[in-house]
N, C-alpha and C positions, 0 to 999 in steps of 0.2 A: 229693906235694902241691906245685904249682908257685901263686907268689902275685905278682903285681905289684899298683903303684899304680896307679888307676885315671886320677889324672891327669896320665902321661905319654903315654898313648895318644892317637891320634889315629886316628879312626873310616875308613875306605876304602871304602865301598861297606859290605858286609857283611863287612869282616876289618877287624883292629885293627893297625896300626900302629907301629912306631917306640915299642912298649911296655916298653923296655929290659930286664934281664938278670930272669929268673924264678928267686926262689931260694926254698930248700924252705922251708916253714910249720912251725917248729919249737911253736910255740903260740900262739895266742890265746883270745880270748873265745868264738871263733867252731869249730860240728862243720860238717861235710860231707864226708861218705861215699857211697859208690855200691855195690853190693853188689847178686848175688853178682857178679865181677867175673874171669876172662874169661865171657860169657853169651852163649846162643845164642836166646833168646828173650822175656826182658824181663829188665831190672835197677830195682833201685829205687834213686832219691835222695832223702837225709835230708839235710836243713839246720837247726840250730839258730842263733842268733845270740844274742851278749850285750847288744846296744842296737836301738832300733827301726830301720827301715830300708825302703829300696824295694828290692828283688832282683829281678835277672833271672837266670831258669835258660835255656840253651841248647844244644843239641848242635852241635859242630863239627867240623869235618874236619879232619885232617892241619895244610892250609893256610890255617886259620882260618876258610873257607867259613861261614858258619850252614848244618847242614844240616834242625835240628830247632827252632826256638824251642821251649820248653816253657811258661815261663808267665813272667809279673812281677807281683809281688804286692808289697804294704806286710808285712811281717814282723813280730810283735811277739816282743822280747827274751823267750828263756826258752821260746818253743813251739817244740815239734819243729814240720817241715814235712817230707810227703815226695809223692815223684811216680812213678810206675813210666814206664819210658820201654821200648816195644815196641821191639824189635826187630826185627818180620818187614818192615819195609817200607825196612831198609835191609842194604844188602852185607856181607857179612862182611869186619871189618878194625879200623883202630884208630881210633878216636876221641876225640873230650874232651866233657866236662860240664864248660862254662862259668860259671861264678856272676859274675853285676857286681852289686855293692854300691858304696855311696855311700861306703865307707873302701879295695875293691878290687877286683881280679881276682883269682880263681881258678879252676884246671883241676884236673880226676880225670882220666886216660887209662881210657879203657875198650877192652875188647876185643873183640867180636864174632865168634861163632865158631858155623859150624854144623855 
């Protein structure tokens, strides 16, 4: 689980920036899981959150690329949310499920494998 603040970044086109050092999410308020995880043809993500919020999910590349937006949605505290993200329309390899919220960043690495 990799986590930065969201406002050290600075946006580049479609990659983020000069987002300083990612260090692991020992706990908070906040679930987000991707599961089953290496997968060869869809995974699912779950989000729960402890305060209301605007979220954006999205797949990225290696080199922070967007290769997938999944959605942005207002969140209410306390509800699970979840998304299955197909697989077949992309290569096998490694990836991330990005989350930005209004408190941060976080990444899942996933794996794709056929």
């Amino acid at each position: 689980v990799y986590k930065t603040d969201v406002s050290s970044c600075e946006k580049n086109g479609d990659k983020f920036d000069d987002c300083g050092d990612f260090s692991t999410n020992t706990g908070t308020d906040e679930s987000f899981s991707v599961y089953p995880n290496p997968f060869n043809a869809s995974t699912n993500v779950r989000l729960v959150f402890g305060t209301d919020q605007k979220v954006s999910v999205d797949v990225v590349s290696m080199d922070g690329k967007i290769i997938n937006p999944l959605f942005t949605v207002n969140v209410n505290a306390g509800i699970p949310y979840s998304y299955t993200i197909d697989g077949n329309n992309l290569m096998p390899g490694v990836y991330f499920v990005r989350v930005i919220s209004s408190e941060n960043v976080e990444y899942r690495k996933i794996d794709l494998v056929r």
